[in-house]
N, C-alpha and C positions, 0 to 999 in steps of 0.2 A: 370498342376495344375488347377483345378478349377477356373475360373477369381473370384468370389465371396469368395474364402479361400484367394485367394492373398489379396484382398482388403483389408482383416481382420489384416494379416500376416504386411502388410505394413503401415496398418497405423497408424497415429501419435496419440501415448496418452496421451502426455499433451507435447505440445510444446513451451510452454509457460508460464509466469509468468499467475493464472487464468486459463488456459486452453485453450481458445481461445483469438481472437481479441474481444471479449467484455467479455472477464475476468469475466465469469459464471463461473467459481469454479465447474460446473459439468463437472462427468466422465462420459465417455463411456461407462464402464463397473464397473458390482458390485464389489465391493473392499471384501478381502478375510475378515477373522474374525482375529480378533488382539491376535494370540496366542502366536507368538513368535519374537523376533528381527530373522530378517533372515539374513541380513547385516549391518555393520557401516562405513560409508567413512567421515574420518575426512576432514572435507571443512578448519577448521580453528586452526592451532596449536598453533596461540595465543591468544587463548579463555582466558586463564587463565590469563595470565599476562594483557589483555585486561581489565578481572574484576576485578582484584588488580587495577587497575588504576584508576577505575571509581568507586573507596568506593563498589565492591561487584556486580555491574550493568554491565552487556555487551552490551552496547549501539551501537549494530552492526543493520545494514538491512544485511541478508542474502537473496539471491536469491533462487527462485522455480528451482528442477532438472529438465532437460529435460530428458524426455521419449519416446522412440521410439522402438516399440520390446522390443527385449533384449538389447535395448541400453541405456545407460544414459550418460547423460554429465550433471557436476555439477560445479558450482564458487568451487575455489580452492588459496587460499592466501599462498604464500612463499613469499620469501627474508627471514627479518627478525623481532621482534617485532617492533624496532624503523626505518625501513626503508622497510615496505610491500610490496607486487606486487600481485596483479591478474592474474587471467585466469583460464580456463577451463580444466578440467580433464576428461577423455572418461573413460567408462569403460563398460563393458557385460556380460551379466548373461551369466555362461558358467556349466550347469546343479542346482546347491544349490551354486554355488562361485558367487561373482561379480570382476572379472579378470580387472585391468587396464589395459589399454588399448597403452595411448599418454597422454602429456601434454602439452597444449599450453597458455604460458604467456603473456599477452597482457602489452601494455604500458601505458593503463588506470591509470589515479590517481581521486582521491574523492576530489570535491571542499575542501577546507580546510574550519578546524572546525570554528564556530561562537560564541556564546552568546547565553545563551538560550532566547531572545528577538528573534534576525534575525541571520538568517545562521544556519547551523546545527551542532545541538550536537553528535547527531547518526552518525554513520561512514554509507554514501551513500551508498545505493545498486549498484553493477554489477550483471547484468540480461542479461544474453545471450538470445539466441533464434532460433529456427531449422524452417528453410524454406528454400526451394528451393535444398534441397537437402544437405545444408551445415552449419554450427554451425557461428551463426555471434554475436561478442561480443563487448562491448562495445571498444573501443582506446585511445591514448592518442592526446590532442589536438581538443577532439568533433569530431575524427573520429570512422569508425566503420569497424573490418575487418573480412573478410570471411575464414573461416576456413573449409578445406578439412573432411569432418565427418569421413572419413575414416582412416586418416593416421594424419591428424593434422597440415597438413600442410599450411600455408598463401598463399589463390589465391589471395585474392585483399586487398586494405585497400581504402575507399572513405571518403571524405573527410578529414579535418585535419588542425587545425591553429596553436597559441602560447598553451602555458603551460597553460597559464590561462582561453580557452576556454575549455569546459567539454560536454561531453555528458553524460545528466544526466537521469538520473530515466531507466525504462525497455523496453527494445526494444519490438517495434509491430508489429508481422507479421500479413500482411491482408491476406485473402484467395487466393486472385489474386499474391503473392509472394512480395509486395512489403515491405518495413521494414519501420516504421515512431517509428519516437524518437527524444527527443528534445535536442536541444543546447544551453547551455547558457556562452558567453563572459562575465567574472566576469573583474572588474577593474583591469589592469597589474601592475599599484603600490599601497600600500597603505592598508589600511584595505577593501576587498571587498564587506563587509556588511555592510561600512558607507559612500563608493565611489558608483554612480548610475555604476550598468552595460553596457559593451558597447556591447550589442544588445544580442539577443534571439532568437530562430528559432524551428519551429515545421521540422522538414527534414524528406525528404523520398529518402529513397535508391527502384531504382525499380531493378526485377531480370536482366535487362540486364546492371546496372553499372550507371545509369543514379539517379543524384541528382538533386532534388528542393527543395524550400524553403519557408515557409511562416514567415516572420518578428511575432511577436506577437504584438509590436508595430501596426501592421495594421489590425491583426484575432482579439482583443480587443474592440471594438466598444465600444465608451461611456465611456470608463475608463478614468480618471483625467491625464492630461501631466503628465510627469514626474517631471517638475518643476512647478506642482502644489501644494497648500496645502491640503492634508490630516488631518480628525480628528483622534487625538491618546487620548492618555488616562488620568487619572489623577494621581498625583501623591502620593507616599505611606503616603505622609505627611498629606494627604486630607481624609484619610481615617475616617471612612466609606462612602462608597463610596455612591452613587453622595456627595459631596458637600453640591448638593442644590437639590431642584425638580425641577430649568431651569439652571444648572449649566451646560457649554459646558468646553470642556475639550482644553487645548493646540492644536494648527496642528502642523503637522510637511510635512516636501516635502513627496510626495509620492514614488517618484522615477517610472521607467519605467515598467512595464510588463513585467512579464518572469514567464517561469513557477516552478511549485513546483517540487524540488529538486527530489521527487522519483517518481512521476507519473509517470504513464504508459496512452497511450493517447489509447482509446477504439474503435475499429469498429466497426458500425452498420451494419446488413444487406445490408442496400440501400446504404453502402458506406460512410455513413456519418461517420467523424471522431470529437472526442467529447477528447477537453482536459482541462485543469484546468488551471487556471491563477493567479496572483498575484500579487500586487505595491512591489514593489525589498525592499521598505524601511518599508512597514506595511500592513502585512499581512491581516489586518481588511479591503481592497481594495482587493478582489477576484471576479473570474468569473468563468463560465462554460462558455466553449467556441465550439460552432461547426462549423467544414468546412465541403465544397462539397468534392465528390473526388477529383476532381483537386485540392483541395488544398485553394479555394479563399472562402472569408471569406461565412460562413449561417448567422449565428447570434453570440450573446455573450451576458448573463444575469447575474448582480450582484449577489452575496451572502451576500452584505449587504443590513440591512431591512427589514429578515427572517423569524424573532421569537419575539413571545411577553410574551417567559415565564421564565423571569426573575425575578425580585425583588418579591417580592410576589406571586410566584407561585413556580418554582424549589426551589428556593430560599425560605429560612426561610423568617418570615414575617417580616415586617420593622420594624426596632429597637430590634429586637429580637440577640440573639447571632447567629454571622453568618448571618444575615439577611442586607438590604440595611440598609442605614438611614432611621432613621424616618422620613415620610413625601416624600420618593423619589414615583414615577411614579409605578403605577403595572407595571412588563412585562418586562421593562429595564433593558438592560445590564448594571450592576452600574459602570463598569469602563471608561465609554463615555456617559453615560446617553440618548443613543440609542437606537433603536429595534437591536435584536441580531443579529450578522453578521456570516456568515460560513469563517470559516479561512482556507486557504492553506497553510500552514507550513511546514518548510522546514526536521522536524523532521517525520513528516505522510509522510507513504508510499499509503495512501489512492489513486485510481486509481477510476476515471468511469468506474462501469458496465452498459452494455445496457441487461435490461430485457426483457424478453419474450415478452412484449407489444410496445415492440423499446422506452419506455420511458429510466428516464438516473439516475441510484443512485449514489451520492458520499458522504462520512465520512470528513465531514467537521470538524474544530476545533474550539470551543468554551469554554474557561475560565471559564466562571461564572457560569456554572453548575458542576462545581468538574473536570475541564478537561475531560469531556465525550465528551462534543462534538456534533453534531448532523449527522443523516444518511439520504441527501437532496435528493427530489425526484421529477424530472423537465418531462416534456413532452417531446415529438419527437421535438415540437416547441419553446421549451424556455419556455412552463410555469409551475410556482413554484407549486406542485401537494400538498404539505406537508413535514415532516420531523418528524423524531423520534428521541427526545434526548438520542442517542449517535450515535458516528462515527469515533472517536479518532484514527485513524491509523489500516483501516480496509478497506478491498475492499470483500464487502458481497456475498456471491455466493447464487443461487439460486436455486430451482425445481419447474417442472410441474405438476400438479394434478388436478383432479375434473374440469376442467374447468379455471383456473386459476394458478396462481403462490403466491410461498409465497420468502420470502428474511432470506437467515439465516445470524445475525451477532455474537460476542461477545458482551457483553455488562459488562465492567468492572465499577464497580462503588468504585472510591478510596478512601482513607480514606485523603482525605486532604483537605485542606479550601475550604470554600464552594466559594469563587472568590478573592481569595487574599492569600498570603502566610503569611501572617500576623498573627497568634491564637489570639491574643488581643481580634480583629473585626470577623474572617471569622474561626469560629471553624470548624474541618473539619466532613464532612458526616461519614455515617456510610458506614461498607466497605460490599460489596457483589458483587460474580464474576460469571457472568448469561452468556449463551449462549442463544439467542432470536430467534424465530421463527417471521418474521413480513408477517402480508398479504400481498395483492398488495395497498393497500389505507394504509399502515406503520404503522398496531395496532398489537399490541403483538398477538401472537396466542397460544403462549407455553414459558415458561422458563425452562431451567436447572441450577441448582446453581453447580458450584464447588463441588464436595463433603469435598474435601482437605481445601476450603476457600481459595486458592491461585488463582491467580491473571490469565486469558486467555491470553500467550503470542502469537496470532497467528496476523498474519494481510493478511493474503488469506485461507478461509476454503478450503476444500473439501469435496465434497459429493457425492459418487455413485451412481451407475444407480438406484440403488431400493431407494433412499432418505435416508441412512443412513449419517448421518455428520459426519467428524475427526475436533476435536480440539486438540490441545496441550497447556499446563498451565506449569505455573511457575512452576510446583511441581515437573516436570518432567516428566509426565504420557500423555499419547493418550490415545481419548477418543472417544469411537465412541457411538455415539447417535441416536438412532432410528426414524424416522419421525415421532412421535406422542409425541417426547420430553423426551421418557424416554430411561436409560441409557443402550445399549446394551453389553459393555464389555470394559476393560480399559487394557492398558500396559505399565509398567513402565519401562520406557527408560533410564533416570541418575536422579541422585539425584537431587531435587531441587534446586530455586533460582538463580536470576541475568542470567535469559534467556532474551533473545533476542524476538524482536515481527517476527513472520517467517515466511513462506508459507507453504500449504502440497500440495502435486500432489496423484494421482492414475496412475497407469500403467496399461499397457492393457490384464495382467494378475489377476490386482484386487493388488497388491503389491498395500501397505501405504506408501508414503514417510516421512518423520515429522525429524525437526531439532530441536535442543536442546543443548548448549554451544557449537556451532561452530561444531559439527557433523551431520552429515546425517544420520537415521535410517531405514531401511526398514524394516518394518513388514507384516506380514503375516500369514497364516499356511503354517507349513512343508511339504513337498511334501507326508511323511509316512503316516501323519495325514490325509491327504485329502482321501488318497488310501483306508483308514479305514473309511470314513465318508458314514453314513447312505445313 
């Protein structure tokens, strides 16, 4: 065979949550025209009784399939509704079928749920990931084990502690095969979202079995002890918020560093590895944080201090419905009467991507603009470039053109108080659900609205080699979009409402992946179809 067909034949088309180690969201190859479901693998058969539970919402992370050839491996949930389990399902395109393969259960469980203040409401993602020849998925205990691709079977398992330490958010494979993902030790009694953590860890698994570790505690530079006071916010009773125009709000302890529950930590080219941070007790104490390859600390730059487009600017005017008080500071966030802070939340599955330029974008979370949020945008070196209000549980993918890059996100703008739950004070926005084109300097370049007016449930796009985008929405429909923003073709996959925020991949035949109440769909054109095509 041809070494140059082998290469084709062999390699990997999306092995990962994002596609690569810096979670670009671009394919390989041009993705087919969206004419028909050509497959469904149900990932989660208690979709349904999941959104009975949650008032109609399926407040799940689903993980990206893996792709390779004709092969895929996808998160797969048995046991039962009220007692789950995880793991990976193999299966192969075996001419128009996709044939199971094996099943392999891991003994993973998802931190346990929280408040929607701290801890997570969303049920955590499990995010496998194909490197080195073999399927490695998350474990139980903050371990992680390797799995035979072939047959399913457990070569190793590395590391591993109590029930209450986790490995959280999506495994990273580097180029060089090594795996980094993070571990977080949650308190062994007690409530763990009001108990400080006992410890954190960014980990890498190398291909020859070999573990290290970086504390967060020490990759944090500049962040507040643990047993320091943080500023929190003010209370509902206070409202409209500020108070006053030099009104400071309560602190509270900050608690220790650790990272955000679904992060995926990003590879640079040079090696630099770029993850996300946060005070265990308030989330308003964030970082972006980067290591050398080894692992010891580069830097680490706040996310508070960000934004000055608050109270009179996003924000209705002061005194106005929805707007600050009268008399509060332009620019201010009125729930702390601060400049805005980017939030790592344990509910966002937001991941650093590294753009074309090696600069570093993340979907930070921000309250006071309608839960949108902002999409931060920092240098190779830590410095703050700008930011486009929103980001809300989104790892944006990108393409090359003309000389430069542009950044595609979702941009959901929801219909609820404009920084407070309250109607009284914070009447909510008006609603519209935009997929965004941003340059490399973060200015719009194009919008698409919804045509349906429902809601973009995605939080990893995709985009093929010729710059066309897939999104997936509430309504139930994929939607592919042409790089000049206008709409190229749609497919409806299940009926609307109470999806989940999800990933899509591309295969290296151009197959769409796209998830929608706990199923997998794959579309495409038919083989018939193609044979006919002009």
């Amino acid at each position: 065979m041809n070494c140059a067909i082998a290469a084709i034949l062999l390699a990997t088309a999306w092995p990962q949550f994002g596609h690569d180690p810096g979670h670009s969201g671009l394919a390989d190859s041009t993705a087919q025209a969206l004419h028909a479901v050509l497959a469904r693998v149900v990932m989660d058969p208690f979709a349904s009784v999941e959104r009975e539970s949650q008032d109609g919402d399926l407040l799940v992370h689903y993980a990206a399939p893996i792709l390779d050839g004709d092969d895929m491996f996808v998160e797969l949930k048995g046991g039962t509704p009220s007692q789950p389990s995880w793991g990976v399902e193999a299966l192969r395109w075996e001419g128009p079928s996709l044939v199971p393969r094996w099943t392999a259960m891991s003994d993973w469980r998802p931190e346990p749920f929280g408040n929607p203040n701290e801890g997570p409401v969303f049920e955590p993602v499990f995010q496998p990931v194909l490197a080195n020849g073999s399927i490695y998925m998350p474990g139980g205990g903050g371990s992680v084990i390797r799995i035979d691709r072939d047959s399913g079977a457990m070569l190793a398992r590395f590391g591993g502690s109590d029930a209450m330490t986790f490995a959280a958010g999506a495994l990273t494979a580097e180029p060089n095969g090594n795996i980094d993902y993070d571990v977080i030790a949650l308190a062994a009694s007690g409530d763990p979202w009001t108990s400080d953590v006992r410890g954190a860890w960014l980990t890498r698994i190398t291909p020859s079995g070999g573990i290290f570790r970086a504390r967060y505690t020490d990759i944090v530079s500049g962040a507040p002890a643990a047993t320091a006071q943080c500023l929190g916010i003010f209370s509902m009773g206070q409202l409209p918020w500020p108070p006053s125009a030099d009104a400071i709000p309560p602190s509270i302890p900050c608690g220790s560093q650790r990272p955000g529950i679904n992060a995926a930590p990003a590879i640079a080219p040079d090696g630099t590895i770029y993850t996300v941070s946060r005070a265990h007790f308030n989330s308003r104490w964030s970082y972006l944080v980067a290591l050398n390859p080894d692992l010891t600390p580069k830097w680490a730059v706040s996310l508070r201090d960000r934004f000055d487009d608050g109270c009179n600017v996003l924000l209705p005017l002061n005194g106005s419905p929805g707007g600050c008080r009268a008399g509060a500071r332009t620019g201010v966030d009125p729930s702390d009467n601060t400049a805005g802070a980017g939030r790592v939340t344990d509910d966002s599955s937001s991941s650093p991507m590294i753009a074309p330029d090696g600069s570093v974008i993340y979907g930070a979370y921000t309250r006071y603009n309608g839960s949108r949020g902002h999409m931060m945008h920092f240098s190779a070196r830590g410095e703050f470039l700008g930011a486009y209000p929103f980001g809300w549980d989104i790892t944006p993918a990108f393409r090359v053109h003309d000389g430069t890059y542009s950044v595609v996100t979702k941009e959901n703008r929801y219909p609820i108080g404009t920084y407070c739950d309250d109607p009284q004070w914070c009447s909510p926005f008006e609603a519209s659900f935009l997929v965004t084109q941003l340059s490399a300097s973060m200015h719009a370049e194009w919008t698409f609205e919804n045509p349906s007016g429902d809601e973009w449930c995605v939080n990893g796009p995709a985009i093929g080699a010729d710059g066309t985008v897939f999104m997936n929405a509430e309504d139930g429909v994929l939607y592919a979009i042409r790089p000049d923003g206008s709409l190229d073709r749609s497919l409806i996959l299940s009926t609307g409402g109470g999806q989940s925020y999800t990933p899509l991949a591309i295969d290296g035949r151009g197959r769409v992946y796209a998830e929608t109440g706990g199923i997998l769909y794959v579309t495409g054109t038919p083989a018939r179809v193609r044979a006919v095509r002009p």
